[in-house]
C-alpha angles and dihedrals in degrees: 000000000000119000104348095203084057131059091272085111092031082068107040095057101044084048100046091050090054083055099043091159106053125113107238146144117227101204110186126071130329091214103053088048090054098049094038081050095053085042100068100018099250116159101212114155093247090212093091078069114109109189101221094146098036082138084073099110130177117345135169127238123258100011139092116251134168106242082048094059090040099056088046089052087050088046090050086041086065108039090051094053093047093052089051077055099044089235079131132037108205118002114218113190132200133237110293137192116241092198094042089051095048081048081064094041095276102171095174123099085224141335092280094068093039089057089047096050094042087049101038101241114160095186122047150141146201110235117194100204131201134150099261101014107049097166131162125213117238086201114014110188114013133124112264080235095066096034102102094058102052090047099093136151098260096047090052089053102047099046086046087052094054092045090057091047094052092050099054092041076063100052109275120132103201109007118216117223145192132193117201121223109232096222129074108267089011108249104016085073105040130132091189094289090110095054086061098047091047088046093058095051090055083057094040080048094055099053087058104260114134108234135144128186173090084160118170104250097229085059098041096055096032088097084052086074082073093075093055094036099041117115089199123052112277125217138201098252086051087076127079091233133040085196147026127194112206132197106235141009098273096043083063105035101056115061086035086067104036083058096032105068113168085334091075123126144182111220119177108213122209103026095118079243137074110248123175138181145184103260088238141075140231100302094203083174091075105025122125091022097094096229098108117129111223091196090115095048088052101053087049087052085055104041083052097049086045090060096041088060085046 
């Protein structure tokens, strides 16, 4: 379900009617999806609906309140245990607060660590996922100003390593990567954070995965303006690289949703499950006014739904 007080139901709801015929398990409240459904006029058999924060009470739209963030964490509490039992096969989540979940005793930075943590993955990534820009983040939700110490060899490497798995688990033979530097220019305004970078493509190298880098992100992502600008259809092999692997959150984010659109989609990588996400957040700025696209929510539906059959 996602924030209620967001547009985590909102799209639910529009994308689930769009894919009427589609298996799936709602969990969240009852309440919020009927009125939400006699809101905007949807017509989804409730029945998918699984109360597990019935407690939520009374909330106001577009703003971030406790019993809201803590009927999203129970939501999450139960999808992650039914997908440990197999009770489920892929768990999509909806859009979440991170201030209304702190508000409920949240201690996680964001939902990706809390996964990992709840399903013992020791290795994992974020992977923000479009058609033509598929990129992980070496660091997801620090502070710039913490950055540099958590880029290291052997962070570079492994989130290189899950990248390339992910890509070949998708069809591509030899993926193509490339790692971005974390300075302007690469190298002329290091501190010794290229070094580390460079030194955990060599690693990533000698395992057999074909990476170069550091390459300076405006440079890495420049060809991407081909997909926007192109008068033919482009397609993925037309591009020198099938993956990138940036340093922080915004590196990454940017361009993923510039190209994304409504086709964006967050994926976590390593968790031994398939877990996808809409790459946006709550947008209390537009709930309870009906004009949410779901599009994002649908292509992670999807994406979720193509890997299972994988």
């Amino acid at each position: 379900m996602g924030d209620s007080a967001g547009i985590g139901p909102e799209i639910v709801l529009k994308a689930l009617s769009r894919r009427p015929r589609r298996r799936c398990r709602v969990f969240g409240s009852l309440a919020v999806f009927e009125r939400e459904q006699q809101r905007l006029g949807t017509k989804v058999d409730l029945s998918c609906v699984e109360d597990v924060a019935e407690r939520l009470g009374t909330f106001k739209m577009g703003r971030a309140q406790r019993n809201c963030g803590a009927a999203a964490f129970a939501c999450l509490e139960v999808g992650i245990q039914e997908l440990k039992s197999s009770g489920v096969s892929a768990l999509v989540t909806a859009p979440v607060s991170k201030e209304a979940l702190r508000m409920a005793g949240f201690r996680w930075p964001g939902q990706t660590e809390f996964l990992a943590e709840r399903l013992g993955a020791k290795r994992h990534a974020m992977l923000a996922w479009t058609p033509t820009f598929k990129v992980v983040f070496v660091t997801i939700h620090e502070p710039l100003a913490r950055v540099s110490r958590h880029i290291t060899a052997a962070a570079v490497a492994e989130k290189t390593a899950l990248l390339d798995r992910f890509l070949r688990d998708s069809g591509v033979t030899r993926p193509r990567i490339c790692v971005m530097a974390f300075n302007p220019h690469a190298a002329e305004f290091s501190l010794g954070e290229e070094a580390r970078i460079a030194e955990g493509v060599a690693r990533a190298r000698k395992a057999g995965i074909n990476a170069v880098g550091p390459t300076p992100a405006d440079a890495a992502v420049s060809v991407l303006s081909r997909v926007r600008n192109s008068s033919f259809v482009l397609r993925p092999s037309d591009l020198p690289y099938d993956g990138f692997v940036a340093m922080y959150h915004d590196q990454a984010m940017i361009p993923a949703k510039l190209l994304g659109r409504d086709h964006g989609v967050n994926l976590t990588l390593g968790l031994g499950h398939i877990r996808t996400s809409p790459l946006h957040g709550v947008a209390f700025d537009i709930a309870g006014k009906g004009i949410a696209s779901s599009g994002s929510m649908l292509a992670a539906i999807r994406l979720a739904q193509r890997f299972v059959r994988r």
